[in-house]
C-alpha angles and dihedrals in degrees: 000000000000109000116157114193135178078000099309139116120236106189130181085193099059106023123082113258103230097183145334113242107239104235114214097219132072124254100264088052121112089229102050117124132188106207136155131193118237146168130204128235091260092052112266126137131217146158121221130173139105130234130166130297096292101049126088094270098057119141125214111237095186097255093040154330122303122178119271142175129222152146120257120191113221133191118235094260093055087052093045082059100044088048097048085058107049087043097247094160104159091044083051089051095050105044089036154062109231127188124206112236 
C-alpha cells in the first residue's frame, strides 16, 4: 500500500514491517482489522491495514460505515505504546531507550 501524505511517501513495500497489531474479533466481524506497524527507512513510523465498518479503518458512506484501508502516521510515543502492548520487546529495545525499574 502507496499513501503519500504532507508531501511524504508511506510505503508497505519498502518500509520494515515492526509488528502486526493483534485484532480481538474474529475475521467475519464487522470490526475485524488487519494492521501492521511499520517505519520507513528515514524514520518515520506508521500503521497501515484495513479491516470492516467497525474497525478503525472504517470509511463513511453517507448513510453508514463500509471497510477501508488506509495509512496513519503515528509519533514515537503512540508506537512504544503499540509495541509494549503487543510484546515487541527486541523492536522496543532497539528503537528505544529502556530503562530497567
Amino acid at each position: 500500500m502507496l499513501r503519500i501524505i504532507d508531501g511524504k511517501t508511506y510505503n508497505t513495500a519498502t518500509a520494515r514491517e515492526l509488528c502486526e497489531l493483534d485484532s480481538v474479533a474474529y475475521r467475519n466481524d464487522f470490526a475485524y482489522h488487519r494492521t501492521s506497524l511499520y517505519q520507513t527507512k528515514k524514520g518515520a513510523l506508521f500503521l497501515a491495514g484495513h479491516g470492516g465498518p467497525l474497525s478503525m479503518w472504517a470509511k463513511s458512506t453517507g448513510n453508514g460505515t463500509t471497510g477501508g484501508e488506509g495509512v496513519l502516521v503515528i509519533e514515537p510515543d503512540e508506537a512504544r505504546s503499540i509495541l509494549e502492548t503487543e510484546n515487541q520487546i527486541e523492536v522496543l529495545q532497539e528503537l528505544f531507550h529502556i530503562e530497567e525499574a
